[in-house]
N, C-alpha and C positions, 0 to 999 in steps of 0.2 A: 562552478559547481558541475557535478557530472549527473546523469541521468539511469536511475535506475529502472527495472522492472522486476515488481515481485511479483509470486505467485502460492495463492494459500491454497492446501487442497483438504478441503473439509466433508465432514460427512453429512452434512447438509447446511443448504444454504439458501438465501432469498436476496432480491432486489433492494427490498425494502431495507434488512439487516444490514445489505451492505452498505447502501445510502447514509444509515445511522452512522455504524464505523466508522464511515467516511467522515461524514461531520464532526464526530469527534476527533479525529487526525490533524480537520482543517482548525479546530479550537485551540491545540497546542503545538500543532506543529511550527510556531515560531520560536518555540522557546528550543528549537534544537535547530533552527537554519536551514528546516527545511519545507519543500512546495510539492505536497501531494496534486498533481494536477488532475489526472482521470484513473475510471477503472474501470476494468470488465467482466460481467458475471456469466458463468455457465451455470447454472443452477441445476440440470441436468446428470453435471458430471461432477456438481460440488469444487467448480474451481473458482478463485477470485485473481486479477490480474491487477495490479496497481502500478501506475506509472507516476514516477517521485524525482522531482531533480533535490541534491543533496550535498554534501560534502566527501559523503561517504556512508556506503552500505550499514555499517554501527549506526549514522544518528536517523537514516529512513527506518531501523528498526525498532528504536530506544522511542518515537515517538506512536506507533503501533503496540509498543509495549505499554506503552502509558495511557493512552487513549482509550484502550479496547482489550488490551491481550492476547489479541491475535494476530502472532507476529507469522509471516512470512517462510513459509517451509524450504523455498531458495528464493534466493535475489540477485540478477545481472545486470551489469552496469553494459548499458546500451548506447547504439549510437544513430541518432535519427534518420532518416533519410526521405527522401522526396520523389 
């Protein structure tokens, strides 16, 4: 599976919201094959960051789509480093 990172830019946003979202990704996201692992919030600048490994970019969106609706305004497939 490859690893992506989305990034949502919203007009406003919270910790708590995102937490929820989250949760909800972690409830179905196996019925698409894929592993929401972390995320990160700017609440400041209204951004969310989410790091997903996947199959591919469609099924880390198709489970944001389902979860929550709030899919991802881009998303790059990354490569870890140490």
């Amino acid at each position: 599976m490859a690893l992506f990172m989305d990034m949502h830019q919203l007009d406003a946003v919270s910790m708590d919201a995102v937490r929820q979202a989250h949760s909800a990704d972690l409830a179905i996201q196996h019925e698409h094959g894929v592993d929401y692992q972390r995320y990160w919030v700017d609440e400041a600048q209204g951004k969310v960051f989410c790091l997903v490994e996947a199959p591919d970019a469609e099924s880390a969106t198709a489970v944001h789509r389902a979860a929550h609706g709030l899919v991802a305004d881009a998303i790059f497939q990354v490569q870890e480093g140490v």
